[in-house]
PyMOL commands that place a pseudoatom at each C-alpha (Angstrom):
pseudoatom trace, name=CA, resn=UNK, resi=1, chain=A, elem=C, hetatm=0, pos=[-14.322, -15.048, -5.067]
pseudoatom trace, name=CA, resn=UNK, resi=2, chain=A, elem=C, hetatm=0, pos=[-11.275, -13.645, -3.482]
pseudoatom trace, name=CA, resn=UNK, resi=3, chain=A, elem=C, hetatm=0, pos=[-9.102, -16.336, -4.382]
pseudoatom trace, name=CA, resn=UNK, resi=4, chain=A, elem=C, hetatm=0, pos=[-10.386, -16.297, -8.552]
pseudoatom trace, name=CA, resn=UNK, resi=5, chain=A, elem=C, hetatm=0, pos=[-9.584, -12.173, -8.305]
pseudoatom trace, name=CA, resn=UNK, resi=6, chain=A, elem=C, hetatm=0, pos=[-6.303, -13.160, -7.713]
pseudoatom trace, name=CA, resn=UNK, resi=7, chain=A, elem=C, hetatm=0, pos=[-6.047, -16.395, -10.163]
pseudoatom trace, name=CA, resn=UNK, resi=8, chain=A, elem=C, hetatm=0, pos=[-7.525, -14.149, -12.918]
pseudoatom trace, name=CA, resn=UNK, resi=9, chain=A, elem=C, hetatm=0, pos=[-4.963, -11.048, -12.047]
pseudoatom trace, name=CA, resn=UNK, resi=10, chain=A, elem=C, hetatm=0, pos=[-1.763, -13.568, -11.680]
pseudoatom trace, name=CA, resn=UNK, resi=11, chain=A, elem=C, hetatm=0, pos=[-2.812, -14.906, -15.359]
pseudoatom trace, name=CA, resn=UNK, resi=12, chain=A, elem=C, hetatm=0, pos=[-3.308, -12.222, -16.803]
pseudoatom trace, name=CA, resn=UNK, resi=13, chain=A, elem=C, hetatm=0, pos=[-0.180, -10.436, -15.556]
pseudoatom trace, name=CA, resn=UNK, resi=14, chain=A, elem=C, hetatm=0, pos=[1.814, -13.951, -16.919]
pseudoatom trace, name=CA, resn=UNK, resi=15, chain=A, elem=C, hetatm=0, pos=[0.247, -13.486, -20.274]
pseudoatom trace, name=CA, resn=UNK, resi=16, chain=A, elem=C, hetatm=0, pos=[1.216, -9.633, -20.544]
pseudoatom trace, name=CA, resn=UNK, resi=17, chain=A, elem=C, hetatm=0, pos=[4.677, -10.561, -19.423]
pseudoatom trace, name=CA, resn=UNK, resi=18, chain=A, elem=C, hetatm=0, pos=[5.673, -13.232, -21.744]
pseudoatom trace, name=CA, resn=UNK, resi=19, chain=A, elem=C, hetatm=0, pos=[4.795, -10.426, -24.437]
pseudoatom trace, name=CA, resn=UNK, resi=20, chain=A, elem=C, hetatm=0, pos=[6.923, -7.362, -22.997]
pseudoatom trace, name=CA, resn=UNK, resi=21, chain=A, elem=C, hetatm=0, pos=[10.560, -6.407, -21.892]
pseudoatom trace, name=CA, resn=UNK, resi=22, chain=A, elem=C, hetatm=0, pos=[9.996, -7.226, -18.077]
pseudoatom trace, name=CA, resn=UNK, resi=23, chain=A, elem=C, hetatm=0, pos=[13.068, -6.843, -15.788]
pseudoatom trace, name=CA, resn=UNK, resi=24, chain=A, elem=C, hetatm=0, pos=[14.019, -4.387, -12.856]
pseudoatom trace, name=CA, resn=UNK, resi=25, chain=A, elem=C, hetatm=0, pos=[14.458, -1.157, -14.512]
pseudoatom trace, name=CA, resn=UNK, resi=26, chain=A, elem=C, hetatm=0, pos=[14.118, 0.999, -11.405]
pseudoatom trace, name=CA, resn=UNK, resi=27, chain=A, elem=C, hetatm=0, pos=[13.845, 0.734, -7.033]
pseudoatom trace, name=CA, resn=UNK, resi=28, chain=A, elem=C, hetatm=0, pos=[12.083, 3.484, -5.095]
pseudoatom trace, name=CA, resn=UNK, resi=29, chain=A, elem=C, hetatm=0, pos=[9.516, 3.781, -2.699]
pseudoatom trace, name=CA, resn=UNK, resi=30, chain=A, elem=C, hetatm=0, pos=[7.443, 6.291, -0.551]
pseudoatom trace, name=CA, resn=UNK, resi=31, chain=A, elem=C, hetatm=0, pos=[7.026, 7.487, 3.420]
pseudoatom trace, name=CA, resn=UNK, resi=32, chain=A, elem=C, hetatm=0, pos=[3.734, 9.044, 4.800]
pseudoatom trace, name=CA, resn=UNK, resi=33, chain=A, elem=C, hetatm=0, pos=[0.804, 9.457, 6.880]
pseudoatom trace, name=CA, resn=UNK, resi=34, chain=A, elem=C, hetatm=0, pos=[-2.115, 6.462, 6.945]
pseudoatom trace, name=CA, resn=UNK, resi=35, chain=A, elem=C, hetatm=0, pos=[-5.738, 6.462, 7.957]
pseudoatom trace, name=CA, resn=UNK, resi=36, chain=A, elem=C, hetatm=0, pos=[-7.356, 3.567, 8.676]
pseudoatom trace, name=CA, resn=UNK, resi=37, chain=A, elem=C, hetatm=0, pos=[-10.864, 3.403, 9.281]
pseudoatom trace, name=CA, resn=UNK, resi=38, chain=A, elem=C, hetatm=0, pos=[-12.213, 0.137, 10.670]
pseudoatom trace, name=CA, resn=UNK, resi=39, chain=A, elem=C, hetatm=0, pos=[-15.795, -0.806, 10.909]
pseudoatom trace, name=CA, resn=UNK, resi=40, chain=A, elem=C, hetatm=0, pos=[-17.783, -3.536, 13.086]
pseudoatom trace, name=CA, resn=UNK, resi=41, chain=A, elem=C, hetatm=0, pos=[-21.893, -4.230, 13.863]
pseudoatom trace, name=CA, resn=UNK, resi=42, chain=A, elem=C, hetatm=0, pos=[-21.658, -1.597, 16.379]
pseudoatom trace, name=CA, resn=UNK, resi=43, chain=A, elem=C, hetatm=0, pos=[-20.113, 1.338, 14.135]
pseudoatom trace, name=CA, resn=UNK, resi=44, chain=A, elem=C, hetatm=0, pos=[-16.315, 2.497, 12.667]
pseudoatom trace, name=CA, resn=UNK, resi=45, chain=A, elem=C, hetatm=0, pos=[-13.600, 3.922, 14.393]
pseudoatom trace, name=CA, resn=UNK, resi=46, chain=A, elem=C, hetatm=0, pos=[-10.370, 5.824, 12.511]
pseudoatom trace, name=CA, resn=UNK, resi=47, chain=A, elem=C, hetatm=0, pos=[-6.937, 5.430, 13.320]
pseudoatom trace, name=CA, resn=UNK, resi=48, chain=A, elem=C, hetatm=0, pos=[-4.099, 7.704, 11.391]
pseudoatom trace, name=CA, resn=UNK, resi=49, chain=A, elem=C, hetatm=0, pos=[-0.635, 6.529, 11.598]
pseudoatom trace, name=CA, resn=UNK, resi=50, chain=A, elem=C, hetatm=0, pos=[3.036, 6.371, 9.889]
pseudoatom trace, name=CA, resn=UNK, resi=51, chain=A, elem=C, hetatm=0, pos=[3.353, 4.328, 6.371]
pseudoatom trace, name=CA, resn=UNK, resi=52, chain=A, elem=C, hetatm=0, pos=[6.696, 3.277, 4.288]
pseudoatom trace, name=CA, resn=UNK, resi=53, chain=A, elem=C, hetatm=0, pos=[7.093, 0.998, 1.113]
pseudoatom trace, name=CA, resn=UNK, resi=54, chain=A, elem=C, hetatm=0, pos=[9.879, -0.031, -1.406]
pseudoatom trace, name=CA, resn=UNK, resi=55, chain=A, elem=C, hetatm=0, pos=[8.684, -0.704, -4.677]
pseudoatom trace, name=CA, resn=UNK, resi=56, chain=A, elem=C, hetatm=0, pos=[10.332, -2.172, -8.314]
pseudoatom trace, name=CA, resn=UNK, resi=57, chain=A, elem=C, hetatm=0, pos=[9.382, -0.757, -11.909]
pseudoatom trace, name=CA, resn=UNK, resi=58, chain=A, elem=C, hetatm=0, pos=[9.489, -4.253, -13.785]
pseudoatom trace, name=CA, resn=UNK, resi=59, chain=A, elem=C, hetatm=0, pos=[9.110, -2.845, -16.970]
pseudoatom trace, name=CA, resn=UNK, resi=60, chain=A, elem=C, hetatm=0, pos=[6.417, -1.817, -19.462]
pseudoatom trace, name=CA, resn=UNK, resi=61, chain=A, elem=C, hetatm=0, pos=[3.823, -4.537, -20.373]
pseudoatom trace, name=CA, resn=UNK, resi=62, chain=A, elem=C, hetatm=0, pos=[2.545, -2.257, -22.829]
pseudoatom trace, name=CA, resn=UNK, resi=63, chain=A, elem=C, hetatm=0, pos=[2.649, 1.129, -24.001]
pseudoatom trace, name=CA, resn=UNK, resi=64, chain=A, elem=C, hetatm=0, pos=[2.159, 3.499, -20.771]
pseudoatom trace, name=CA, resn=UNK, resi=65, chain=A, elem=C, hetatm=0, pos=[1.653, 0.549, -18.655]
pseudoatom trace, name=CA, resn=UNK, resi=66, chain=A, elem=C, hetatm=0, pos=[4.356, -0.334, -15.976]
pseudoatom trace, name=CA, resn=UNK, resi=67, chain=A, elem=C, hetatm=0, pos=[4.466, -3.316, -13.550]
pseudoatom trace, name=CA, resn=UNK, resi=68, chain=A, elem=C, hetatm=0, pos=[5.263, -1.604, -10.004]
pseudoatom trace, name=CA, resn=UNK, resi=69, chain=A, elem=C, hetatm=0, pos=[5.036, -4.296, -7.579]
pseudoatom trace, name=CA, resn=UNK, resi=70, chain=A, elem=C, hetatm=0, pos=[5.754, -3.295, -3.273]
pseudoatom trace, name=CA, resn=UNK, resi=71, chain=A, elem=C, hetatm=0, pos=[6.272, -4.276, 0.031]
pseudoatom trace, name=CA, resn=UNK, resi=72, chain=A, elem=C, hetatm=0, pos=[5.398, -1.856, 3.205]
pseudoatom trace, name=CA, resn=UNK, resi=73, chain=A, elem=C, hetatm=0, pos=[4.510, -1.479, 6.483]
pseudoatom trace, name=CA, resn=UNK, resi=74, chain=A, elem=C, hetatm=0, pos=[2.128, 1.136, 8.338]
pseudoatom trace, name=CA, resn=UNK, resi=75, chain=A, elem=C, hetatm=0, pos=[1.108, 1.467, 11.469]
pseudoatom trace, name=CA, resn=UNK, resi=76, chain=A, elem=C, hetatm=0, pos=[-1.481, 3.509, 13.620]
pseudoatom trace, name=CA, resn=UNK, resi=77, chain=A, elem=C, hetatm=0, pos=[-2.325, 3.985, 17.055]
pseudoatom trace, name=CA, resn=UNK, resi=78, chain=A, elem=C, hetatm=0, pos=[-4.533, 5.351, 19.131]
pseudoatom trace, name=CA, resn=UNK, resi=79, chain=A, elem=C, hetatm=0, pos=[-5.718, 5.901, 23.588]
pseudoatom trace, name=CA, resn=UNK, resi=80, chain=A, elem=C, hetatm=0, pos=[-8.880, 5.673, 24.452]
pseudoatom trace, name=CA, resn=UNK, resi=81, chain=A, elem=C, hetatm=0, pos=[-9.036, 6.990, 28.157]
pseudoatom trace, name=CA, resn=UNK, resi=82, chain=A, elem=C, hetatm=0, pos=[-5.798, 4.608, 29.137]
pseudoatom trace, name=CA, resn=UNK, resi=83, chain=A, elem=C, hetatm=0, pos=[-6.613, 1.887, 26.839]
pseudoatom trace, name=CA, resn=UNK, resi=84, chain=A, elem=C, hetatm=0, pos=[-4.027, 1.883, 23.492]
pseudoatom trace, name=CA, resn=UNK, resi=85, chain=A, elem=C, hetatm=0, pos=[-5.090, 0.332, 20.653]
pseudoatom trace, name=CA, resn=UNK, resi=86, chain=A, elem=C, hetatm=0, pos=[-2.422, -0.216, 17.918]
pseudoatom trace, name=CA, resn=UNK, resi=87, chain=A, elem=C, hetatm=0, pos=[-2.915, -1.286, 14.558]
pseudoatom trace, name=CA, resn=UNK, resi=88, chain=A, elem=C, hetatm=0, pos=[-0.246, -2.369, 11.991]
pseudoatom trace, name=CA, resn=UNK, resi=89, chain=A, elem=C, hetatm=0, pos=[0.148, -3.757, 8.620]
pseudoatom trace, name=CA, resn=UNK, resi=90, chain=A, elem=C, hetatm=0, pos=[3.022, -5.770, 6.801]
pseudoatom trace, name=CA, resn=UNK, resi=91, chain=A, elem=C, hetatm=0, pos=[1.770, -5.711, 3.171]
pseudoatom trace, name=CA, resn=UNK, resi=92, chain=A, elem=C, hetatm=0, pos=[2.757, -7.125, -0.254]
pseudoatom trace, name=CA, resn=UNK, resi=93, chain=A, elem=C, hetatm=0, pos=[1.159, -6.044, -3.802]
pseudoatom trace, name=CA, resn=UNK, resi=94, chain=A, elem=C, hetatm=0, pos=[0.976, -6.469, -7.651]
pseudoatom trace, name=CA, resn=UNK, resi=95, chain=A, elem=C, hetatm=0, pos=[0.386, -3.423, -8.815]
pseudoatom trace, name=CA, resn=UNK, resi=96, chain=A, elem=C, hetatm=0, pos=[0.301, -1.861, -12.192]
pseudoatom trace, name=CA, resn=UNK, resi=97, chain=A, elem=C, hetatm=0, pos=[0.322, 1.893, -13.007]
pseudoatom trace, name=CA, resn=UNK, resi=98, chain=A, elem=C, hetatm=0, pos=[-0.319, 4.019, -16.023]
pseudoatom trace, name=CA, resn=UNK, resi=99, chain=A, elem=C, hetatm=0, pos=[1.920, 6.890, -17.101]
pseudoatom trace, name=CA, resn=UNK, resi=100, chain=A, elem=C, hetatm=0, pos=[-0.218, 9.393, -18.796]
pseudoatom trace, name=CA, resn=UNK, resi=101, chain=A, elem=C, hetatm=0, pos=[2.215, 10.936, -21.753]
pseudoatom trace, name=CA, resn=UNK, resi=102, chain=A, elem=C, hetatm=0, pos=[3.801, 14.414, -21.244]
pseudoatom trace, name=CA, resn=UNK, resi=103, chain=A, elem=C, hetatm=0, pos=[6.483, 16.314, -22.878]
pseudoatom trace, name=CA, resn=UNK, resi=104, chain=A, elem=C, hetatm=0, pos=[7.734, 17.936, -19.830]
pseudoatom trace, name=CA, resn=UNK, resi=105, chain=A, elem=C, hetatm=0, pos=[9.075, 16.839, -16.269]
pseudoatom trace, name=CA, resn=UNK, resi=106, chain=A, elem=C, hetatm=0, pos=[6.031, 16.098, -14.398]
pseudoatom trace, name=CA, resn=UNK, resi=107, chain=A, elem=C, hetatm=0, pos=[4.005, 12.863, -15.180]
pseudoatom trace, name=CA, resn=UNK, resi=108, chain=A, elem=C, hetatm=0, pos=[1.319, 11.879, -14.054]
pseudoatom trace, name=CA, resn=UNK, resi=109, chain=A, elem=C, hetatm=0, pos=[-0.075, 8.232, -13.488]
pseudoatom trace, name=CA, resn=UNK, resi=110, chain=A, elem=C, hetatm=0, pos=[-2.909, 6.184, -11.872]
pseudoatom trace, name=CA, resn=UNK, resi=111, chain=A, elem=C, hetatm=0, pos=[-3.139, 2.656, -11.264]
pseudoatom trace, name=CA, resn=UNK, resi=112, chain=A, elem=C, hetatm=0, pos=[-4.571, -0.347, -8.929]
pseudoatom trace, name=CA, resn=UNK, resi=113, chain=A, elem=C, hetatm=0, pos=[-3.775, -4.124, -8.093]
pseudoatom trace, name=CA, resn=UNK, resi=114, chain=A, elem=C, hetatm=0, pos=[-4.120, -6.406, -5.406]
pseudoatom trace, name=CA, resn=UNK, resi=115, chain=A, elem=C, hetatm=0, pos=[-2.153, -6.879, -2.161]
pseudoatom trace, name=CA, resn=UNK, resi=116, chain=A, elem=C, hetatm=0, pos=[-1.943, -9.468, 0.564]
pseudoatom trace, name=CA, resn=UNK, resi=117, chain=A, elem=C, hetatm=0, pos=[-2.408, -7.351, 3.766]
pseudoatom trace, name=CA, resn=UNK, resi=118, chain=A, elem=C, hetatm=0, pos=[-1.083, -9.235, 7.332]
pseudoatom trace, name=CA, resn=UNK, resi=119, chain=A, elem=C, hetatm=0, pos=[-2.750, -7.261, 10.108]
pseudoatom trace, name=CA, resn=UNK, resi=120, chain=A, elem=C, hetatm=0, pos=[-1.778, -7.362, 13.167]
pseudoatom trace, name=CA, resn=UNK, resi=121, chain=A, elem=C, hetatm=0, pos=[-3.889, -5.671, 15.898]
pseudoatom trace, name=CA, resn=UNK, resi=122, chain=A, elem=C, hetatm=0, pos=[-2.992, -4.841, 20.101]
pseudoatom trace, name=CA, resn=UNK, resi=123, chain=A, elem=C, hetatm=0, pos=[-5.197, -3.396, 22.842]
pseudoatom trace, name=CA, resn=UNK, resi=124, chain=A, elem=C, hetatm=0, pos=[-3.496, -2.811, 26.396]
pseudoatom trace, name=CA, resn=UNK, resi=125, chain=A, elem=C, hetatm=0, pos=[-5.822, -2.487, 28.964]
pseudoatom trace, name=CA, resn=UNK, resi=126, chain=A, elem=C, hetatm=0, pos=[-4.860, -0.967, 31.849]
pseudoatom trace, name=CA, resn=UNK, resi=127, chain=A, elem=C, hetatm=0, pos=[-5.272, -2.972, 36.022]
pseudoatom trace, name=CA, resn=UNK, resi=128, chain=A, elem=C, hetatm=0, pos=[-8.302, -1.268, 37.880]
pseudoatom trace, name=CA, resn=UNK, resi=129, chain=A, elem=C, hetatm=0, pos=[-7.918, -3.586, 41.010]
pseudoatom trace, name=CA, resn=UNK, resi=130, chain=A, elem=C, hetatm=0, pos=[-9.570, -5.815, 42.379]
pseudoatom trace, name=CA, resn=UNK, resi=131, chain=A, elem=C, hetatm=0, pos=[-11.691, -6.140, 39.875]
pseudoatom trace, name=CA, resn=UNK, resi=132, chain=A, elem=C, hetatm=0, pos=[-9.607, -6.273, 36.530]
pseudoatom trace, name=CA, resn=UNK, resi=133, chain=A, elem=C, hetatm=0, pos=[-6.169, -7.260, 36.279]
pseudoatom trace, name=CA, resn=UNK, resi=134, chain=A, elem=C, hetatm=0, pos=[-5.875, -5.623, 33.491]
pseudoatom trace, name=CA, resn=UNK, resi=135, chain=A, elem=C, hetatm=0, pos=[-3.625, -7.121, 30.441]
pseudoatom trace, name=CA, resn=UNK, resi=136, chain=A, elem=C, hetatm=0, pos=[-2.376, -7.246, 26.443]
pseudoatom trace, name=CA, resn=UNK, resi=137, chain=A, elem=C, hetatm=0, pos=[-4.102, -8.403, 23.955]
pseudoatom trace, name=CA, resn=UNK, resi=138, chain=A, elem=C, hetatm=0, pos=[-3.589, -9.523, 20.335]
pseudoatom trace, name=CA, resn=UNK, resi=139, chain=A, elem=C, hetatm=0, pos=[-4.869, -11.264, 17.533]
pseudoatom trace, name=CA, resn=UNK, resi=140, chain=A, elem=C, hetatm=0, pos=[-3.668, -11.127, 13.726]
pseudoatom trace, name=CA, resn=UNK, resi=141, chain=A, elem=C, hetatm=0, pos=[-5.124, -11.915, 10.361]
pseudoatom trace, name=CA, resn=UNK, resi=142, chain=A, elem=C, hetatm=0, pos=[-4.502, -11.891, 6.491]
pseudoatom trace, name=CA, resn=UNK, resi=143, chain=A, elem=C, hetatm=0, pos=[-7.031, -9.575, 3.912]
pseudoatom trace, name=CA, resn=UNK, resi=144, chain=A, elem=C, hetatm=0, pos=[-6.637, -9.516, 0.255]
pseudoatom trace, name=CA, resn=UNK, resi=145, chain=A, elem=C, hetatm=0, pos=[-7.071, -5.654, -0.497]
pseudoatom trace, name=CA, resn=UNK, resi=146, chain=A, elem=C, hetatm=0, pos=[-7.865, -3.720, -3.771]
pseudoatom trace, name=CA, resn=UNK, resi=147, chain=A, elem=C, hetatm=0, pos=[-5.059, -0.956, -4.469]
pseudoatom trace, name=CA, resn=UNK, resi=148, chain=A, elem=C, hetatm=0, pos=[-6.736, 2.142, -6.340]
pseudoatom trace, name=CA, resn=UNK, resi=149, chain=A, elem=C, hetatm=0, pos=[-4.179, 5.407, -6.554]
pseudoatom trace, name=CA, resn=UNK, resi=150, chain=A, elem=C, hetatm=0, pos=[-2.796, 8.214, -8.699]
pseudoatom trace, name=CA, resn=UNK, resi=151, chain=A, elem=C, hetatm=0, pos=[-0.175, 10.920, -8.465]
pseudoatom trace, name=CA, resn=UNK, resi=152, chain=A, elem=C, hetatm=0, pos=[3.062, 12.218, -10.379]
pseudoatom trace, name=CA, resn=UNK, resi=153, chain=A, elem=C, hetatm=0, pos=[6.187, 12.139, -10.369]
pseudoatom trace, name=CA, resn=UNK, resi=154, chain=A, elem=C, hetatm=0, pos=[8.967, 15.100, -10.699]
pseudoatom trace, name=CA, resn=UNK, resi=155, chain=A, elem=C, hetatm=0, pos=[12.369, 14.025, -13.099]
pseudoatom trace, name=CA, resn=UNK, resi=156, chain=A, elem=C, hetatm=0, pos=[14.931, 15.882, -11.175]
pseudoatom trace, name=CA, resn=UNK, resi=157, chain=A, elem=C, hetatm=0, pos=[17.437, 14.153, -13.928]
pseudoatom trace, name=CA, resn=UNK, resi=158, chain=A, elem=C, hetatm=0, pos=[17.422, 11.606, -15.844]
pseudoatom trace, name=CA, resn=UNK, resi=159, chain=A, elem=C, hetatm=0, pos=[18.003, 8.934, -12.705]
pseudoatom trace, name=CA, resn=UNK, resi=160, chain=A, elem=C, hetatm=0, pos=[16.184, 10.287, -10.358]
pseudoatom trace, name=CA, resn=UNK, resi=161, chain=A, elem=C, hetatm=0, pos=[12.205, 11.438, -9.391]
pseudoatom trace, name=CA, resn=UNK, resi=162, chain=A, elem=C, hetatm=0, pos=[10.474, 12.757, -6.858]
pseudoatom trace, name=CA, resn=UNK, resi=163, chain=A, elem=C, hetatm=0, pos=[6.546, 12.773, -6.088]
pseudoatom trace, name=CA, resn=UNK, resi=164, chain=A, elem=C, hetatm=0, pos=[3.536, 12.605, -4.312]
pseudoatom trace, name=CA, resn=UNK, resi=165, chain=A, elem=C, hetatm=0, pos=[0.505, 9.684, -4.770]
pseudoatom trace, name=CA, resn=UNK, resi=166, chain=A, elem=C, hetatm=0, pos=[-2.774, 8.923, -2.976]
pseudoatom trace, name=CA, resn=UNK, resi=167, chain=A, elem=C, hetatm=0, pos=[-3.657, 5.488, -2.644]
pseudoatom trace, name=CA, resn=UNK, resi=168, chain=A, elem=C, hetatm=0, pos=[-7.147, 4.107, -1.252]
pseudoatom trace, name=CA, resn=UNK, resi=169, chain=A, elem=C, hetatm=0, pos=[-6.996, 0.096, 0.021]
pseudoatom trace, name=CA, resn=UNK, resi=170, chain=A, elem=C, hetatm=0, pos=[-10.244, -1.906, 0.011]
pseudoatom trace, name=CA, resn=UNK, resi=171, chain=A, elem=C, hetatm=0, pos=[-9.703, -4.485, 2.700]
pseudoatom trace, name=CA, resn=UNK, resi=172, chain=A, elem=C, hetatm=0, pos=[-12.885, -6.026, 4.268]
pseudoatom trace, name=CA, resn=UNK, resi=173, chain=A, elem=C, hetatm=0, pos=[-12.727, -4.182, 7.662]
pseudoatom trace, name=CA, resn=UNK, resi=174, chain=A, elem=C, hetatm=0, pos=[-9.631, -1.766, 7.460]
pseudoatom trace, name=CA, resn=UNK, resi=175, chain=A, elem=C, hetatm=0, pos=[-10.205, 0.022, 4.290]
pseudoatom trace, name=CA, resn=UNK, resi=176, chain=A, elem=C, hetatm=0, pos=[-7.298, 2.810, 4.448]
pseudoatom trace, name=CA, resn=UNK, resi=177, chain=A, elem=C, hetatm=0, pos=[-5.971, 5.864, 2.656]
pseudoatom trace, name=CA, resn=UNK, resi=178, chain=A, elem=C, hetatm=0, pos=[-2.006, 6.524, 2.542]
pseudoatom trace, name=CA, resn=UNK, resi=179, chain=A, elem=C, hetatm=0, pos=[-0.965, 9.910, 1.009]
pseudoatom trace, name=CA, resn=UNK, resi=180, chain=A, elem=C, hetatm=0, pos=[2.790, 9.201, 0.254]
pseudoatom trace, name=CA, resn=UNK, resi=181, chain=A, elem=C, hetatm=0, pos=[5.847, 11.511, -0.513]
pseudoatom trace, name=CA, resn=UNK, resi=182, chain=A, elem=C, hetatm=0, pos=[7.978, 8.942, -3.256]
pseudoatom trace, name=CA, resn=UNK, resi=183, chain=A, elem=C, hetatm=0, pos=[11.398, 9.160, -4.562]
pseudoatom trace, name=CA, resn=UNK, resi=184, chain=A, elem=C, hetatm=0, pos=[12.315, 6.532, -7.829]
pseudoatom trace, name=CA, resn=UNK, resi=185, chain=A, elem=C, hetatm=0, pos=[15.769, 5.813, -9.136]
pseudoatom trace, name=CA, resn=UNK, resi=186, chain=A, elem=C, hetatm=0, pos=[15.917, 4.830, -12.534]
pseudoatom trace, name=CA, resn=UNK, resi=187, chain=A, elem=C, hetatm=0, pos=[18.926, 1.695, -12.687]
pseudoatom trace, name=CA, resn=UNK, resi=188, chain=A, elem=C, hetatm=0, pos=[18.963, 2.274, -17.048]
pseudoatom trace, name=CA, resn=UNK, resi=189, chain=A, elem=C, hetatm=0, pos=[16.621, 0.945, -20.062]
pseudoatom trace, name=CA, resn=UNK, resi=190, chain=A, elem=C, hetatm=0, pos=[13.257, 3.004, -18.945]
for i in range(1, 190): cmd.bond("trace and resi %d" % i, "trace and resi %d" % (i + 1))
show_as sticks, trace
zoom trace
């Protein structure tokens, strides 16, 4: 199912490109605070944490309609009577995002897409001789995730913006929520 999501998304985002002006019209991206909330047979447990991204306008596909594709990294962390457990997440998505039309400087826009999500998890347990030695452990895996979010965006001028988004990722197990501060510089032909 997973895999015809993304088959039916990667068609469907050739089809609206061979019809629109695609091309890097501007590079930004967005720093802020992530809660992840991970959930297993015997209950959930939340984790909140730092989160970065860089991401590319493309170009509209359509009118309103912009291609906004990212990379980013969070991470989140958290000690449970000595024992840290550390969470972290290299991600990559396709996203697209609507521009609702204004007439002044603020605009707002929503948007989703999918993303490839490479988790990477650590516990360190701490020695309680003789018993347990104590020790690191890791293991690592790869989740497609939903992208749902909205925000605005503030023109400062005509090159620059500044904003604010919330953004909710449905990942099997570590379904998160990043509230971002993001900054966009426009490189011409918006």
């Amino acid at each position: 199912m997973k895999r015809l999501a993304l088959i039916g998304f990667v068609v469907l985002c050739a089809v609206a490109v061979s019809s629109a002006q695609i091309g890097l019209k501007a590079i930004g991206g967005g720093v802020g605070f992530t809660s992840v909330n991970f959930t297993s047979g015997s209950g959930s447990e939340s984790l909140g944490g730092l989160g970065l991204g860089v991401a590319a306008n493309l170009g509209e596909v359509t009118k309103g309609l912009f291609l906004v594709p990212e990379v980013g990294y969070w991470s989140a962390s958290k000690d449970f009577d000595g024992v840290e457990w550390s969470v972290s997440d290299f991600f990559i998505n396709a996203n697209a995002s609507y521009r609702f039309a204004t007439s002044g400087a603020l605009t707002p826009y929503a948007g989703g897409g999918l993303g490839l999500n490479f988790l990477s998890s650590t516990v360190d347990i701490p020695a309680e001789p003789p018993f347990f030695p104590g020790g690191e452990f890791s293991a690592s895996e790869t989740q497609l995730g939903i992208n749902l979010f909205g925000g605005a965006a503030y023109a400062l001028n005509n090159k620059m913006s500044l904003g604010g988004q919330f953004r909710y990722v449905i990942s099997s197990d570590a379904n998160h929520l990043m509230i971002l501060a993001t900054f966009m510089y426009n490189l011409g032909g918006m």
